[in-house]
Each structure stands twice: as C-alpha cells, then as structure tokens.
C-alpha positions as CSV (number, residue, x, y, z in Angstrom):
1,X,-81.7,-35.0,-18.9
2,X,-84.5,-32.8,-17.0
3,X,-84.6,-29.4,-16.8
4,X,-83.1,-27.6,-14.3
5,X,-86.0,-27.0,-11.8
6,X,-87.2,-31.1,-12.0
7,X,-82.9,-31.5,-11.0
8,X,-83.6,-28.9,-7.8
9,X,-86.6,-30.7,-6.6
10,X,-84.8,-33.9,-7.4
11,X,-81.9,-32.7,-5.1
12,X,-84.1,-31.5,-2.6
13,X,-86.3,-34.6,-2.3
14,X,-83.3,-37.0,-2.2
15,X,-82.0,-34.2,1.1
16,X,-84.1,-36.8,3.4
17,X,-86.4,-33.9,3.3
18,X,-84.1,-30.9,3.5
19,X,-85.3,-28.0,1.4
20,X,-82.9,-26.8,-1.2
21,X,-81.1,-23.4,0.4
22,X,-80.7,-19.9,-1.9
23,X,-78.5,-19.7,-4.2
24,X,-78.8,-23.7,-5.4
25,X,-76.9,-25.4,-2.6
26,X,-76.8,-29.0,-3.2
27,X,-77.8,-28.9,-6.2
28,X,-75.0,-30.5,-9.1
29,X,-74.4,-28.4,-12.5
30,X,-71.8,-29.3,-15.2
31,X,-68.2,-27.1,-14.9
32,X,-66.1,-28.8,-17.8
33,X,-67.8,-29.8,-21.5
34,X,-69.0,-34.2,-21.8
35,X,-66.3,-35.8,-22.9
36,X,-63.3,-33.6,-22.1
37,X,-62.0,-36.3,-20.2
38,X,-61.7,-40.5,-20.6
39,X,-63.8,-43.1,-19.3
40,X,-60.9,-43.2,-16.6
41,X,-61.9,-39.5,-15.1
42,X,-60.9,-39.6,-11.1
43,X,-59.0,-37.9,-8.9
44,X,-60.0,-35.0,-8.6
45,X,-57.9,-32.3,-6.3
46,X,-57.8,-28.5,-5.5
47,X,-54.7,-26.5,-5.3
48,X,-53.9,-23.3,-3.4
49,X,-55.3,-20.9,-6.1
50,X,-58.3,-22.9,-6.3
51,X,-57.6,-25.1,-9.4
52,X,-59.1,-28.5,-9.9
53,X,-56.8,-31.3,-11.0
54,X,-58.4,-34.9,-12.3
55,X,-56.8,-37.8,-13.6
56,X,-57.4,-38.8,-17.7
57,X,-58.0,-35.2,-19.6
58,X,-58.5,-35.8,-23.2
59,X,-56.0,-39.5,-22.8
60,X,-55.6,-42.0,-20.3
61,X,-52.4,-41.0,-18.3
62,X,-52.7,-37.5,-18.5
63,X,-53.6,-35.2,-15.5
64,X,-55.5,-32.3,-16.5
65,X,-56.0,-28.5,-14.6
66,X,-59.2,-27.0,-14.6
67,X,-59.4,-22.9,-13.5
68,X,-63.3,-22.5,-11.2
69,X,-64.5,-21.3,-14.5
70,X,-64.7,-24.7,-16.3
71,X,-61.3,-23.9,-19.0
72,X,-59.7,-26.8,-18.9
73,X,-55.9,-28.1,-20.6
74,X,-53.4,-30.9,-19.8
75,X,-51.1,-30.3,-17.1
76,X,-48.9,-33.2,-17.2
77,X,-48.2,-36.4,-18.3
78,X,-47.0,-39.7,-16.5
79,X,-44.1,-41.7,-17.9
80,X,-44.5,-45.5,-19.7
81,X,-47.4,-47.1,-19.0
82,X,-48.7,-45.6,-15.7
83,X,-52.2,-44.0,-15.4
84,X,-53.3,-41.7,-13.0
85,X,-56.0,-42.7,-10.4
86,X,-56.3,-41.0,-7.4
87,X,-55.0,-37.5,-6.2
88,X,-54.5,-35.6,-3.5
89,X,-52.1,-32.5,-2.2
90,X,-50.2,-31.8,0.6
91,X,-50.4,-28.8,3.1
92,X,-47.2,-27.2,1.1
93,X,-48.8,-27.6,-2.3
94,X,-47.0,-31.0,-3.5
95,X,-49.4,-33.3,-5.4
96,X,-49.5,-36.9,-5.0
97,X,-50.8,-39.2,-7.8
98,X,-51.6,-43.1,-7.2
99,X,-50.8,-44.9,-10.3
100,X,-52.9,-48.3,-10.3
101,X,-51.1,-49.6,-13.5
102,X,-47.3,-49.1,-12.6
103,X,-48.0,-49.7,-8.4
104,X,-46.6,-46.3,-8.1
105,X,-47.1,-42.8,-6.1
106,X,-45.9,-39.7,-7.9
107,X,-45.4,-36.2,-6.7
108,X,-45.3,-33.1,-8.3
109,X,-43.3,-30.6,-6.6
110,X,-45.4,-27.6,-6.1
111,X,-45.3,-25.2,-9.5
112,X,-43.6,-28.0,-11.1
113,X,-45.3,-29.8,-13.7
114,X,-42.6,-33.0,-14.0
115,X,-43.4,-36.0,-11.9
116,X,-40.7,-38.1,-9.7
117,X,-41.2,-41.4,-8.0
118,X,-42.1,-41.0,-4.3
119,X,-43.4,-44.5,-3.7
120,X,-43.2,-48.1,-5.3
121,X,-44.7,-51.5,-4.0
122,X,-44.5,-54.4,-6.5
123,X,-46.8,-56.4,-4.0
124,X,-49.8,-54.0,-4.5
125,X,-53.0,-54.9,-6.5
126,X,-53.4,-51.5,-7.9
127,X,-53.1,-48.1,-5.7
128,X,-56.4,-46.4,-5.9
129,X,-57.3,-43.3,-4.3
130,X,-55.6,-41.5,-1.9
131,X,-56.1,-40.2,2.0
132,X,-53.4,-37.6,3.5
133,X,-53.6,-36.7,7.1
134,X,-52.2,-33.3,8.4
135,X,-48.2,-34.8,8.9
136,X,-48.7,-35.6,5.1
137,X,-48.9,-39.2,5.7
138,X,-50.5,-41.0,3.0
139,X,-52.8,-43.9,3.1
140,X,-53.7,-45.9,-0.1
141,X,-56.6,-48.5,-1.4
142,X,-55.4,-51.1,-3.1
143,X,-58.3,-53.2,-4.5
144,X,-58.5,-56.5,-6.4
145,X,-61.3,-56.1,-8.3
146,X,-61.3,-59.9,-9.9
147,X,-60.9,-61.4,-6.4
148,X,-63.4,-59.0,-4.4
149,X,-60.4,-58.4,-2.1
150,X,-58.4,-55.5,-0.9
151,X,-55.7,-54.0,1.2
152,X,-54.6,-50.3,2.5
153,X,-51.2,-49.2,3.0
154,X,-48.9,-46.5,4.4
155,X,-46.9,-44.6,2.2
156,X,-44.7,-42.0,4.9
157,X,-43.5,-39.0,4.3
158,X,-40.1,-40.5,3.1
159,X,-41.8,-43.0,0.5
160,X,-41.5,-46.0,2.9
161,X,-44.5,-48.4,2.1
162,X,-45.7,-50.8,4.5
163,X,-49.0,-52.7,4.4
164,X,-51.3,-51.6,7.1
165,X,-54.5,-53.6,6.8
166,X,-55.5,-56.7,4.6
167,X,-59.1,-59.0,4.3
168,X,-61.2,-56.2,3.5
169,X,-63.4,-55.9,0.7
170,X,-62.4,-53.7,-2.1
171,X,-61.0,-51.2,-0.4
172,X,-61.9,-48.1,-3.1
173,X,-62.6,-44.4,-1.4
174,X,-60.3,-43.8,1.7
175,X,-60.4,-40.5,4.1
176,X,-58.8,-39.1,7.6
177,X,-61.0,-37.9,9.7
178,X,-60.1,-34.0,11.0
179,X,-58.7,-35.0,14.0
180,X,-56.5,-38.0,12.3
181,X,-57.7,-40.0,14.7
182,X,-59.9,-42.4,12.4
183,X,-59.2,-43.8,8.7
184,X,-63.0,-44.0,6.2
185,X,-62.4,-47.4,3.8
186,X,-65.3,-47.7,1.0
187,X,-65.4,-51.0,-0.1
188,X,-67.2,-50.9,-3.3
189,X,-68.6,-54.1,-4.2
190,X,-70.2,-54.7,-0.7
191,X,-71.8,-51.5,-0.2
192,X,-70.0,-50.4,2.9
193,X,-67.5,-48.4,4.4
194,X,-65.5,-49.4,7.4
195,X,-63.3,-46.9,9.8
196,X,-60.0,-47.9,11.8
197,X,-58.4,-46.0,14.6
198,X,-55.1,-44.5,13.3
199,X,-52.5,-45.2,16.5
200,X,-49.8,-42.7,17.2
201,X,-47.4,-44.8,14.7
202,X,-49.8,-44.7,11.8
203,X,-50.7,-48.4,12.6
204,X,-54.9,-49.0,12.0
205,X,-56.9,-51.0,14.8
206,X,-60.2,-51.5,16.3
207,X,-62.2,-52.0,12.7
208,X,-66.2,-51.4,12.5
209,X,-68.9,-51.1,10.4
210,X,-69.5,-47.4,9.8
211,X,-72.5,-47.6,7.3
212,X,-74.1,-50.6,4.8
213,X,-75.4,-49.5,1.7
214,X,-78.7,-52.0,0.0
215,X,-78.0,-50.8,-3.2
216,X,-75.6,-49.7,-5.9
217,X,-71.8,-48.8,-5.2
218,X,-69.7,-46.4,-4.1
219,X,-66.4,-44.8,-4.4
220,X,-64.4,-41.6,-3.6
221,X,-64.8,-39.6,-0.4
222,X,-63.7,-36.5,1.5
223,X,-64.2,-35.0,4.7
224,X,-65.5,-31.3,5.6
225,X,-64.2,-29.4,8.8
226,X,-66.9,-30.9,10.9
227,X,-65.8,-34.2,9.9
228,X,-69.3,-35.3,7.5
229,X,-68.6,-37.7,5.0
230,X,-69.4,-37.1,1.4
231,X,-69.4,-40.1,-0.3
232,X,-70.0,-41.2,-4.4
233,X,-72.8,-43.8,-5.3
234,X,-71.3,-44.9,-8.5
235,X,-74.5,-46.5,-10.2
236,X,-76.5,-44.7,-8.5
237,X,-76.1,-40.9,-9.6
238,X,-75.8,-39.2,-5.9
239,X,-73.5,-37.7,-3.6
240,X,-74.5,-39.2,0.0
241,X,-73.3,-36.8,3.1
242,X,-72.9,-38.6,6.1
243,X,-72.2,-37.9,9.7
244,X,-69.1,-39.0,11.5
245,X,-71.2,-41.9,13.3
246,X,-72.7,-42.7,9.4
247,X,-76.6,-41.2,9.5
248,X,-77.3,-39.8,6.5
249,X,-78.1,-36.3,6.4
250,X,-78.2,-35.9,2.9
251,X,-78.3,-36.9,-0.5
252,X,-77.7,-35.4,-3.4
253,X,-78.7,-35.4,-6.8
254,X,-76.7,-35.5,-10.5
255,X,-76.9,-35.3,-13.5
256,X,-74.8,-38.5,-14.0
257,X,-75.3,-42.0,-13.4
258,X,-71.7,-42.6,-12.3
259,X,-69.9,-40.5,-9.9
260,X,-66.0,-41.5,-9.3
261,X,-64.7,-39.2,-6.9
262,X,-65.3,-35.6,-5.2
263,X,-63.1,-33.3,-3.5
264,X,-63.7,-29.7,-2.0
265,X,-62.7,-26.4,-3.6
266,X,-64.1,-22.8,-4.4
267,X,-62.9,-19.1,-2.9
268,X,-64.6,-20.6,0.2
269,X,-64.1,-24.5,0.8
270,X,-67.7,-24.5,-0.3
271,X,-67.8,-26.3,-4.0
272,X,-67.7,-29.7,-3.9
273,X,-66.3,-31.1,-7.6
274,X,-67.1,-34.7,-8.7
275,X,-65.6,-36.3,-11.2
276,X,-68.4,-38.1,-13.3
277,X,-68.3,-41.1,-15.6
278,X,-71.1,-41.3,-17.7
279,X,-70.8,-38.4,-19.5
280,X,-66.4,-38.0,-18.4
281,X,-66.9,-34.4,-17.6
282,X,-66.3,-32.7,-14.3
283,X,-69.5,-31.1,-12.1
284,X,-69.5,-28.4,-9.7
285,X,-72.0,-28.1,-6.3
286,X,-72.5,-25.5,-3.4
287,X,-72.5,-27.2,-0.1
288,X,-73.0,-25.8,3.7
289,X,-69.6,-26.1,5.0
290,X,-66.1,-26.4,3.7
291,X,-64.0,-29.1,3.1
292,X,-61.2,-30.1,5.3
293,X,-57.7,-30.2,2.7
294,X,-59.0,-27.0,1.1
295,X,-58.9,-25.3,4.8
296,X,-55.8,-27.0,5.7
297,X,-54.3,-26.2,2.9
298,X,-54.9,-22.5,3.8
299,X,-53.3,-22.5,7.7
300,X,-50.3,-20.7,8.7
C-alpha cells in the first residue's frame, strides 16, 4: 500500500478532475483492523446512535457492531445454517438481514439483539442485498450466480413476498430513489445497473439502462438526499458516485481491491462505510452530502 499522500492524489485524480476538499473528503482510510471480519464481509448499516453493523465479524453468520471509532464485537448470531448478506434498517430502528443461504429475511427488533423470521421464499436463488423505501417496503436481489440470471422481489411490511421482476442479469446492489419513485438494480456480471418505476402498488415498470460499465464489477449501492448514486466496483478498488441520470461525477479511491457494499453514517450523514474484501476490514470516507436512510432515519 502507498502512503497516504500518493492515496489523496489517487482519490483526487480518479474525482474526474475534482480536487480533493479540506479535511480529506473523498479520500478512504481503514476504521476496523484487516481481518476482523470473513471473506463474507457485507452489509453494512447505520443505526440511530451512529453504529455500523456488517454481516460476518470474526465467523460467517455473525452480524457484528462497530462504534464511529473502529471497536468492534459480535452483535448477534443467526440460527442453523443461515448467513447474513445484506442489511438495512427501518425508519423505527428495526434491522432487516437477507440471508442468501436459508432464503430468509430477519429482523431485529430495535434494542433487541435476537432475530425472528419476517420473510421466507423457497423459490429464491439467494436474497442478496437489501433496498427499503420510506413505508419500510423492502425490495431484494436475488442472483444466480452459476446461471448469470437474477430476480427482485417485494417483501411488504407484513412479510408477504411476491416476485416483482425476473430476466435481469444478476441482480446484486439494489436502492430507492428519495422520492420512491424509482428502484437502482446492479447487475454484477454485466457491468450495469438498470432503474424501474416503482407504481403506487410497489409493482416495477418501464425498465432502462441507467449506466454500462467496460470494466470490472460492481455491487452495493446507496442513495444520498439529492438522490446521487454511490456505487462499489468490486475488482476494481473504487467507489463510483453517480447522478440520478448516471454521469459520473466522481470516483473514488481505496485502499482495497474489492469493495462489497457501502452505506452512510457519521454525526452528520457525511461518512460513507464500505465494507471491503481484500483485506475483510471495514473503511471509513468523508463525502459532500449525507446519505438518505441516515436522514430518514432521523425525521420526526
């Protein structure tokens, strides 16, 4: 790894000429030790009290809670055989966990650290990661890696499932857009991501190309309050931010070939926390604007 100053001019030369604001914005350090989690590190998710939550601390199926200042333990376990993939909270602080192995969706109840069965679809390929709009809908990717195929489904309120689109790539990273109008879908192993209008039912329609990639993958994404896209390159090592019409504006540097999955946090919405393969630790950045469930989370 470089030193610090060749990973700032790094991040600002990959900021499609940006330069690199006070204080290191944009630019990615480490928050938890290498290695505190497993090969399977995802999620990740912010609670109220700023706490970041990320799927396989220290073992596959355990959750594990890390404060802002990098101390990290295991906050829970999931029963038999299930493993923890994607996370994401609700408004009211109850934590939903997509569990790819069992073709489950836990939730934890807020302040409660045992999980209960919210959701279960035999049918799935594997539930992946997790999008939440503002009613606390859920919507799930369910890829199939050997086949190069994948689905998305609705999982409401009550834990009815129903599939909502089918024939896409693999569907990986998934996101609302602020105004719940429009659903992101990453599919990985073509390089793109696609966006559907969300009808009043929760139904997807009208589906187009937001953005093609050339190179390298991509996984997790999140929204912040203006609706920009920040978006994984797993392979590639950078954080891509993207407007709601797909230009880039920005790309950002790590110090990690293989970025999972991101998700806002910080006293301000401001931090953006990406869970990071290669070395299975957790990394921390400062960005412009904050994210859209950390400011949700925080309405009356």
């Amino acid at each position: 790894m470089g030193s610090m100053s060749a990973l700032l001019l790094s991040a600002a030369l990959l900021g499609a000429g940006a330069p690199l604001a006070p204080g290191g914005l944009f630019a990615a350090t480490p928050l938890t030790a290498e290695r505190s989690f497993t090969a399977g590190i995802e999620g990740p998710a912010v609670d109220g009290a700023g706490n970041i939550y990320a799927a396989n601390f220290g073992r596959q199926q355990a959750i594990g809670i890390v404060t802002p200042q990098g101390a990290a333990r295991q906050f829970a376990l999931l029963p038999g055989a299930s493993v923890p993939n994607g996370l994401r909270f609700d408004r009211d602080g109850t934590l939903y966990v997509a569990d790819y192995v069992g073709h489950n969706i836990y939730r934890f109840a807020p302040g409660d650290a045992t999980p209960r069965l919210h959701a279960h679809e035999a049918a799935m390929s594997q539930p992946n990661d997790l999008a939440i709009t503002a009613a606390g809908v859920l919507y799930a990717s369910d890829p199939d890696w050997e086949h190069g195929t994948g689905r998305v489904w609705r999982i409401d309120r009550d834990g009815k499932v129903t599939l909502v689109a089918s024939g896409l790539g693999t569907a990986n990273g998934i996101e609302v857009s602020p105004d719940g109008r429009t659903l992101y879908v990453g599919e990985s192993a073509q390089r793109t991501i696609q966006a559907f209008t969300i009808g009043a039912d929760g139904a997807l329609s009208d589906q187009r190309l937001l953005r093609r990639f050339d190179d390298y993958g991509l996984d997790g994404m999140r929204v912040d309050v203006d609706g920009n896209l920040y978006v994984s390159r797993f392979g590639k090592g950078t954080v891509v931010k993207l407007a709601p019409d797909g230009a880039l504006l920005r790309e950002i540097a790590l110090p990690g070939d293989r970025p999972s999955n991101l998700c806002f946090g910080g006293p301000d919405g401001r931090t953006l926390y990406v869970t990071e393969v290669e070395h299975q630790r957790l990394l921390q950045i400062r960005v412009d604007r904050p994210g859209l469930e950390w400011r949700r989370m925080r309405e009356p």
